[in-house]
C-alpha positions as CSV (number, residue, x, y, z in Angstrom):
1,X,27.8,35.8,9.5
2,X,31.1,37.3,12.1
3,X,32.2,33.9,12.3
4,X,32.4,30.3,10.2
5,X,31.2,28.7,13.9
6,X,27.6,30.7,13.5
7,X,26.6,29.6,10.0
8,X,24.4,26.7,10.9
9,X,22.5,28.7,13.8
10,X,22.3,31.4,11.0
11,X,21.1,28.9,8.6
12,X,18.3,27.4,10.7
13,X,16.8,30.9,11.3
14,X,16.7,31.4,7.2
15,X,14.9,27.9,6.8
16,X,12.5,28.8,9.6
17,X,11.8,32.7,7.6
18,X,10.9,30.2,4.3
19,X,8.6,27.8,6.3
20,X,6.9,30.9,7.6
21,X,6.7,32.4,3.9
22,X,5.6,29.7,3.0
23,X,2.5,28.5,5.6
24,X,1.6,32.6,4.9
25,X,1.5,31.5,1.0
26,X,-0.9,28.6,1.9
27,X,-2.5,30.1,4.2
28,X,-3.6,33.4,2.2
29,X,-4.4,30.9,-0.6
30,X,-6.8,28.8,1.2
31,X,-8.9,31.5,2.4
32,X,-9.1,32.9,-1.0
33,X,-10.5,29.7,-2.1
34,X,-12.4,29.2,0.8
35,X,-14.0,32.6,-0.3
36,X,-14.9,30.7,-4.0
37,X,-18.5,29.1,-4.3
38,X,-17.7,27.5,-7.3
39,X,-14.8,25.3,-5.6
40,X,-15.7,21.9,-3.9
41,X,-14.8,21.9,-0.3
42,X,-13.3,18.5,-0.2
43,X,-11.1,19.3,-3.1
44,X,-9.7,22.4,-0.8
45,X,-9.3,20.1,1.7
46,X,-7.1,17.5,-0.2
47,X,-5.1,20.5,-1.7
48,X,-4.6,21.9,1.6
49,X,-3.5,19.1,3.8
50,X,-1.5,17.9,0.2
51,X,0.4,21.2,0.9
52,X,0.9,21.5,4.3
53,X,2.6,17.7,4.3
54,X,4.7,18.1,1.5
55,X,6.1,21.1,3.4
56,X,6.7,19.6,6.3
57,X,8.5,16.8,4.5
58,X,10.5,19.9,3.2
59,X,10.0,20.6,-0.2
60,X,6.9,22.5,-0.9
61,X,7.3,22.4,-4.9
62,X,8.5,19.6,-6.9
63,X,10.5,22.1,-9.7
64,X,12.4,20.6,-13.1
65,X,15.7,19.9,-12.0
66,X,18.5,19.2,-14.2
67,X,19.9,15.1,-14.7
68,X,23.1,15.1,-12.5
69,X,21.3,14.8,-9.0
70,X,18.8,12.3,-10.1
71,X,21.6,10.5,-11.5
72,X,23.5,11.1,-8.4
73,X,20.5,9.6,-6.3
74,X,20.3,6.7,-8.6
75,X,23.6,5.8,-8.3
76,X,23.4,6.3,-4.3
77,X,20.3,3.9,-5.0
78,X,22.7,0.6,-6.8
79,X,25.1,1.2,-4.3
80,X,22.8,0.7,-0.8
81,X,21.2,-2.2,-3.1
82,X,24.8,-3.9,-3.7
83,X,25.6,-3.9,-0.1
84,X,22.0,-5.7,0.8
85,X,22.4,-9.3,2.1
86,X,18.6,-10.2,0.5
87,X,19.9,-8.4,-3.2
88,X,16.5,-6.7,-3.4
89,X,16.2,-3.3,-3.8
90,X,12.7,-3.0,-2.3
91,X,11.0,-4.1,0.7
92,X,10.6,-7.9,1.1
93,X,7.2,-9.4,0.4
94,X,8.0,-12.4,2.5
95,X,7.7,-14.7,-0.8
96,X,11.0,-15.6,-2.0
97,X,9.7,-16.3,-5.4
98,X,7.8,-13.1,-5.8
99,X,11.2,-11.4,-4.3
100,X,13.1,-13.2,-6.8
101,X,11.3,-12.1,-9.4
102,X,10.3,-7.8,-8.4
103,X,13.1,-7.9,-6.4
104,X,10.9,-6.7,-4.0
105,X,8.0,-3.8,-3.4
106,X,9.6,-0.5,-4.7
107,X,9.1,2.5,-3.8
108,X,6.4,5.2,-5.0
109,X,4.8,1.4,-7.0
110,X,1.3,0.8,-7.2
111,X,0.6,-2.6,-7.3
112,X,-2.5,-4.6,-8.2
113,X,-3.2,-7.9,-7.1
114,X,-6.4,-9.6,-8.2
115,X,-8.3,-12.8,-8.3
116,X,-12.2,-14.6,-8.3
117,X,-13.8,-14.7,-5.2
118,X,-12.9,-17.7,-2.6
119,X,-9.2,-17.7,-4.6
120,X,-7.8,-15.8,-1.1
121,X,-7.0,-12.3,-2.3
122,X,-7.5,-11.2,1.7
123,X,-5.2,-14.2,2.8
124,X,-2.5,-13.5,0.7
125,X,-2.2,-10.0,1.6
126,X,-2.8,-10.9,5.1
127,X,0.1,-13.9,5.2
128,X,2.6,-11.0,3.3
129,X,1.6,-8.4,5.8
130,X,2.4,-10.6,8.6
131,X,5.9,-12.0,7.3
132,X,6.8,-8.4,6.8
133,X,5.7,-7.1,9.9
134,X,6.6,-9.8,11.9
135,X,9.5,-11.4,10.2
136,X,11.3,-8.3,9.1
137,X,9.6,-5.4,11.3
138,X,8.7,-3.6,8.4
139,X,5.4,-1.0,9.3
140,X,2.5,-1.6,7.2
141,X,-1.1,-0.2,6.9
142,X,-3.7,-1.7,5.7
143,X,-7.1,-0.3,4.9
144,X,-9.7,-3.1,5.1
145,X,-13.1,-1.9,3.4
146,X,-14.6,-5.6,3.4
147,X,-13.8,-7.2,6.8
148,X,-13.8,-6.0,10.0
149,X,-10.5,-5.1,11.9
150,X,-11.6,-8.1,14.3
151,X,-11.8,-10.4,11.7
152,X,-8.7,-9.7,10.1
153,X,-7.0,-9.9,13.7
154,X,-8.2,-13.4,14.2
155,X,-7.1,-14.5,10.7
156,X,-3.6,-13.0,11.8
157,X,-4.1,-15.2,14.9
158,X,-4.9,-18.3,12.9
159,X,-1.9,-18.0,10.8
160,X,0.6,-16.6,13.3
161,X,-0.5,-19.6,15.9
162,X,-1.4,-22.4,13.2
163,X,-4.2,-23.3,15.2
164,X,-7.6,-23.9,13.0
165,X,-9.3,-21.2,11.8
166,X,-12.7,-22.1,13.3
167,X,-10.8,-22.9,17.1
168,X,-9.9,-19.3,17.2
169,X,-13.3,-18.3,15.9
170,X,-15.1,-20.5,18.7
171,X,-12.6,-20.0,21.6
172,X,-12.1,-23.8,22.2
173,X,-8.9,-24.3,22.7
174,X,-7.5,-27.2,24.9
175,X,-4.8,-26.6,27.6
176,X,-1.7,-27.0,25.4
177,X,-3.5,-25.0,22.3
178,X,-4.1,-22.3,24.6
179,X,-0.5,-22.5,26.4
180,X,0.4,-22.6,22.8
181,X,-1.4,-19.8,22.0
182,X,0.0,-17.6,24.7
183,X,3.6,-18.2,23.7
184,X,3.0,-17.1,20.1
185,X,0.7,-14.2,20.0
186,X,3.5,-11.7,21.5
187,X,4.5,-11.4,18.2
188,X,1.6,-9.8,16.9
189,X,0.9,-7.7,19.3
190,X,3.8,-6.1,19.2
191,X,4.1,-6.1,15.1
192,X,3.8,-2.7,13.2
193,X,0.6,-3.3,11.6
194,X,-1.9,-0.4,11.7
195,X,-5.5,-1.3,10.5
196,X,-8.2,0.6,9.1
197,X,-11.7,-1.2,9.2
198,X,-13.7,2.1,7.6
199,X,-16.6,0.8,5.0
200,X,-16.7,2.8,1.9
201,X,-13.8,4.7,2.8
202,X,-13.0,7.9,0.1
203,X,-10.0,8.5,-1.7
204,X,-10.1,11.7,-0.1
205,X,-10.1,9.9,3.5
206,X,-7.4,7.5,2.1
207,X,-4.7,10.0,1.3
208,X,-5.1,11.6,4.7
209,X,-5.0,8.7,7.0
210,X,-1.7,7.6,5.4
211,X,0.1,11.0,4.9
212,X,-0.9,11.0,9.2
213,X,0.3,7.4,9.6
214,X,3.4,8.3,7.5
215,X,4.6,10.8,9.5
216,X,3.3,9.5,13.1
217,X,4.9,5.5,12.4
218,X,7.1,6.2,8.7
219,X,4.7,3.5,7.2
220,X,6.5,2.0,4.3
221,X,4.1,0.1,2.6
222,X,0.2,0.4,2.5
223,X,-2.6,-2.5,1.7
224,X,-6.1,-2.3,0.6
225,X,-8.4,-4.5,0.5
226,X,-10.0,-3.8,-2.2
227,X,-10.0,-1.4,-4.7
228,X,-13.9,-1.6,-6.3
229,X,-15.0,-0.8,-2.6
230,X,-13.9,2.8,-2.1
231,X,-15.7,6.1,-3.6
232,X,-13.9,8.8,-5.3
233,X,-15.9,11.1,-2.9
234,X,-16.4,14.9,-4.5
235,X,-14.5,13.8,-7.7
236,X,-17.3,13.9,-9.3
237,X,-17.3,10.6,-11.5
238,X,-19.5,10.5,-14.7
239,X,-19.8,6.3,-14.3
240,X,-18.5,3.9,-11.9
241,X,-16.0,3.2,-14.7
242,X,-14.6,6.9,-14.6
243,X,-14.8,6.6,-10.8
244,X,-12.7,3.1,-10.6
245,X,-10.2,5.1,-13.2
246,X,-10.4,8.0,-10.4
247,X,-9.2,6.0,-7.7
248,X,-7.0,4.0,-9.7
249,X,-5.1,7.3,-10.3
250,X,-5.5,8.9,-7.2
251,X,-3.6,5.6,-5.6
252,X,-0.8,5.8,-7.8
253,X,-0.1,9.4,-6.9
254,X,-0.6,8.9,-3.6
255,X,2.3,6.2,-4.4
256,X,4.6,8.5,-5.6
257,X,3.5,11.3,-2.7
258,X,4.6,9.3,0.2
259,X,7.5,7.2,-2.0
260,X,5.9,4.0,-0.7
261,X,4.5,1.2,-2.7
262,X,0.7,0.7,-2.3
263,X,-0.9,-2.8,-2.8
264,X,-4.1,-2.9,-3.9
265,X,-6.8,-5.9,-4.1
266,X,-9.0,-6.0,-7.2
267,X,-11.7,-8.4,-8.3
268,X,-11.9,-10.0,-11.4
269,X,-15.0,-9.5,-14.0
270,X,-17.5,-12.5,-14.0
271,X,-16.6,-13.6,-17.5
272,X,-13.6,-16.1,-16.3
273,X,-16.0,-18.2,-15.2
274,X,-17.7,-18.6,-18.1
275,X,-14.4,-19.3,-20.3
276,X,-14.0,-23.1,-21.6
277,X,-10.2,-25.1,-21.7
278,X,-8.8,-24.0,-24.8
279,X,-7.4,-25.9,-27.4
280,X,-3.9,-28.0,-26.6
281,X,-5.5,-28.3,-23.0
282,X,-4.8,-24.9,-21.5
283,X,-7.4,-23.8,-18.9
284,X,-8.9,-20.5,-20.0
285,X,-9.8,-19.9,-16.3
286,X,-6.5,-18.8,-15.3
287,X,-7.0,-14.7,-14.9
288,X,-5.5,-12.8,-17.8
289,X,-5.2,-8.5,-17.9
290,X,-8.2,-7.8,-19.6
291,X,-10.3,-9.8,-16.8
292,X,-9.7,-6.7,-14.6
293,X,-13.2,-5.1,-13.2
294,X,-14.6,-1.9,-14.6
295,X,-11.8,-0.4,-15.8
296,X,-8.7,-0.6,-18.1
297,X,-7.0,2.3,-16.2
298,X,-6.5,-0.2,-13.3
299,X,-4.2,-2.0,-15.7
300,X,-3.0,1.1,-17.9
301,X,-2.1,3.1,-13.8
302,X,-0.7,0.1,-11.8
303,X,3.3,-0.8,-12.2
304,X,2.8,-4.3,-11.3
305,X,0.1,-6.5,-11.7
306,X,-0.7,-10.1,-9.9
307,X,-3.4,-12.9,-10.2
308,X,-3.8,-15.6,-7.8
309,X,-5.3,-18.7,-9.1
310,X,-5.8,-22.2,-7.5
311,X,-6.3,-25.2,-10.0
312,X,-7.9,-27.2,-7.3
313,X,-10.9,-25.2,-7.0
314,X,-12.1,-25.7,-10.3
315,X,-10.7,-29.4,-10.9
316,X,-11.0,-31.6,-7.6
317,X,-8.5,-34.1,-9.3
318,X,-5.9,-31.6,-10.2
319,X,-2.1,-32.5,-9.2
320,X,-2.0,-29.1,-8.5
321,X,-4.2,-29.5,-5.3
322,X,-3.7,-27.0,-2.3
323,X,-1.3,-25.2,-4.5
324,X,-1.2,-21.5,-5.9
325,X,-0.2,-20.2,-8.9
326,X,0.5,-16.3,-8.1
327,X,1.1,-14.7,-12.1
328,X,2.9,-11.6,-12.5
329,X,1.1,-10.9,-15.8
330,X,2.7,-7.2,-16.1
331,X,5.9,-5.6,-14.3
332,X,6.7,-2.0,-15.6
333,X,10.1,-2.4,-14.7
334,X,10.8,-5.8,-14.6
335,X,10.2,-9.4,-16.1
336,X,6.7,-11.3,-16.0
337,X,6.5,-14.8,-14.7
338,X,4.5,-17.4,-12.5
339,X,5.5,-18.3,-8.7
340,X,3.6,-21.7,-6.6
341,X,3.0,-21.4,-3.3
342,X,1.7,-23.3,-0.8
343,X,-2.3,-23.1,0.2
344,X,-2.8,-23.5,4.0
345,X,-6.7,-23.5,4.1
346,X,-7.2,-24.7,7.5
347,X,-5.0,-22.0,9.1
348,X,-6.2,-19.3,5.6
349,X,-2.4,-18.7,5.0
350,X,-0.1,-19.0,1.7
351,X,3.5,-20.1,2.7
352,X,6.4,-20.8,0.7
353,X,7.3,-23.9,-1.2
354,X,9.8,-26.2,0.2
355,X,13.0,-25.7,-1.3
């Protein structure tokens, strides 16, 4: 370099040398592999697009580092948190008490949030996705394997609107609904919500829809609903119990690939139903860890895990009626504890309480 002026031009052409180097490497690696009958196409697939995205995010190879720049980093971390008006140093999940609590989604998280059917698993997600996206314009995906993207559209319309669910379903509005309607909906069309309506969708299809929707919209949080729905494609699975673990895996490093949280729904094993009320009067029905489906790695892999249980659909003359108990029963990082929140059933939407 002649002159201090030209470093950064000479600088750019040495980065652009290593990114060539390195799509050579890559390259020359996959056709070797491609070359190998005893490798699972798939696999090359996921290792290859795996590659070619962490080198575009710029770092190729994650090496062992020494302490001082993670410690460096974490400090840089505290500091953006201190200066944060909400005090969380995550991404809001529109609850106050579940903020107040995880102090929000954090990054690079894998977060599990299950319940018995008719509890509202999809309308809880659903409600969070929309304050997110709408109240704090925060870009979320979310991977629907149960409902179509239609469906989940006119739950979003119910809520966002609060005009009955089964108006919007039959189109029957009157004049001021519909004028009503019209003011309101703006919002969600233009909120950062990208959907994904694909039945049985793969792990392997997972990981490359959001490394795309990463990098095309810088998603920062992804939703699935739910877990026990997708395949572990050419994984290979002995049992559906190794494949659930599969999955379970693969969405925590896909997690810490993108340094997002990911939220996935999970259903519950049958056996809460059958429990009894306990002695001293405790209901045994509320969900506990070892209620999780088919596999304890879904509890062993996940940072944070969530129940949602409603009293009143088990006991019509609960004082607890059209309320929710959402349990944090584990936080890796954090405490446990319960939150209440409201249960909107006509408009399928969990608010929160009144202050």
């Amino acid at each position: 370099v002649g002159a201090a002026v030209n470093i950064e031009y000479h600088a750019r052409i040495i980065f652009q040398k290593y990114l060539q180097r390195s799509l050579i490497h890559l390259g020359s690696d996959m056709v070797e592999k491609g070359y190998d009958e005893t490798s699972d196409v798939e696999d090359i697939m996921e290792e290859a697009e795996n590659n070619l995205f962490t080198l575009s995010q710029g770092s190729l190879n994650r090496d062992v580092i020494q302490i001082n720049p993670v410690v460096d980093e974490a400090i840089r971390q505290m500091e953006a948190a201190a200066k944060r008006e909400d005090k969380l140093s995550g991404i809001t999940s529109g609850f106050r008490g579940i903020d107040d609590i995880t102090l929000g989604w954090q990054p690079a998280t894998m977060v599990v949030i299950a319940a018995r059917p008719a509890m509202g698993k999809t309308a809880f997600v659903l409600s969070m996705a929309r304050k997110m996206a709408i109240e704090h314009n925060i870009p979320i995906a979310m991977f629907s394997l149960e409902m179509s993207n239609v469906e989940l559209v006119k739950r979003l319309m119910t809520a966002e609107t609060e005009i009955k669910s089964e108006k919007i379903k039959s189109g029957r509005l009157t004049e001021e609904e519909l004028h009503h309607f019209n003011s309101r909906i703006g919002r969600l069309r233009s909120a950062p919500i990208y959907i994904d309506d694909t039945p049985g969708l793969s792990v392997f299809d997972l990981r490359s829809k959001a490394r795309i929707l990463k990098k095309k919209h810088d998603i920062k949080c992804i939703i699935i609903d739910y877990l026990q729905l997708m395949t572990a494609s050419a994984m290979k699975p002995g049992s559906r119990q190794e494949e659930v673990s599969m999955i379970s895996r693969s969405l925590k490093g896909l997690a810490k690939e993108l340094n997002i949280p990911v939220i996935a729904l999970s259903q519950l094993n049958r056996n809460v139903e059958g429990r009894t009320t306990e002695k001293g009067g405790i209901d045994s029905k509320r969900p506990q860890l070892s209620d999780l489906r088919e596999s304890g790695a879904i509890e062993q892999d996940a940072d944070v895990v969530m129940f949602i249980y409603r009293d009143d659909y088990y006991h019509k003359d609960t004082e607890k009626k059209d309320i929710a108990e959402i349990i944090i029963a584990k936080q890796r990082n954090g405490p446990i504890g319960t939150v209440e929140l409201v249960w909107l059933p006509k408009y399928t939407q969990f608010v929160n309480m009144k202050k």
